[in-house]
N, C-alpha and C positions, 0 to 999 in steps of 0.2 A: 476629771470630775464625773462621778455614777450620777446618775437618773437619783437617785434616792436624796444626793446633797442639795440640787436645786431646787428653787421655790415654784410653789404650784404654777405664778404667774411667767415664771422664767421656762418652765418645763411645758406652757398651752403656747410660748413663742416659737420653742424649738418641733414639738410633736404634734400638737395643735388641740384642740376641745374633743377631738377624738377620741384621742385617748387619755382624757383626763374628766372629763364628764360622762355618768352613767347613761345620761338622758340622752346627752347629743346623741352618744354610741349608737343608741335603740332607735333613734329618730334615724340616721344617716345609715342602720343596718337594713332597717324598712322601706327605705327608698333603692337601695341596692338590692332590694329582694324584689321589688317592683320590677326592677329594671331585667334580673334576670326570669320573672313572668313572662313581662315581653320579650323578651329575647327567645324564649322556649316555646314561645306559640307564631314564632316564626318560622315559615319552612320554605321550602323549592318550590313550594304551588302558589307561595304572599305574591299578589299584584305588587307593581310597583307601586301604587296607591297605599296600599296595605303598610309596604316598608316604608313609603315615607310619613305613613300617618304611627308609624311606630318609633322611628327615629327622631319625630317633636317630642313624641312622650316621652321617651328615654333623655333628651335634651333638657326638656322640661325638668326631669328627674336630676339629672345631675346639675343645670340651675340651683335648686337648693339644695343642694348638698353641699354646692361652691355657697351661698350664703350659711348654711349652720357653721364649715370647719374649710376655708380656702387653703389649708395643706395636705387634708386628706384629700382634696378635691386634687391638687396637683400630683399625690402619688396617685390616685386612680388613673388619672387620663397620662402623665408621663411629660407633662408641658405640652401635652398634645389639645390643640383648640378646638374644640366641638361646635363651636358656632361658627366658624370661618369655613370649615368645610361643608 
C-alpha cells in the first residue's frame, strides 16, 4: 500500500500532522529553528548556568513540539527522553 491510497486520517496515524498539515509543518519548523538559535549561541566560554538555562529552553521547545505532532517528536529525539535526563 503507497502513501497516495491511504486516507488522510490513516496517513496523520502512521506519519503524523507533520507531514500532513501545512501549519503544523511552519509551527514545529519555527520551534526547531529556535532550538538551533540556541544551540548556535552556545560555545566553550557558556557558564554552566548559561547551558543549563539553555537546555530548559530547548526542553521547553521540544515540549511543544511533542504536544503539536508526538511522532515527529519521537523521530527527533530517537525514543530518547529529554526530561529524564
Amino acid at each position: 500500500m503507497t502513501k497516495e491510497e491511504l486516507t488522510q486520517s490513516e496517513t496523520r496515524k502512521l506519519f503524523g500532522r507533520y507531514h500532513t498539515s501545512k501549519e503544523c509543518k511552519k509551527k514545529i519548523d519555527h520551534l526547531l529553528w529556535q532550538c538551533a538559535v540556541i544551540n548556535a549561541n552556545i560555545g566553550i566560554d557558556s557558564t554552566q548556568e548559561e547551558l543549563e538555562i539553555a537546555r530548559q529552553k530547548k526542553d521547553d521547545l521540544y515540549k511543544k513540539i511533542k504536544d503539536e505532532d508526538p511522532i515527529k517528536y519521537e523521530t527527533l529525539t530517537g525514543g530518547y527522553d529529554r526530561e529524564s535526563v
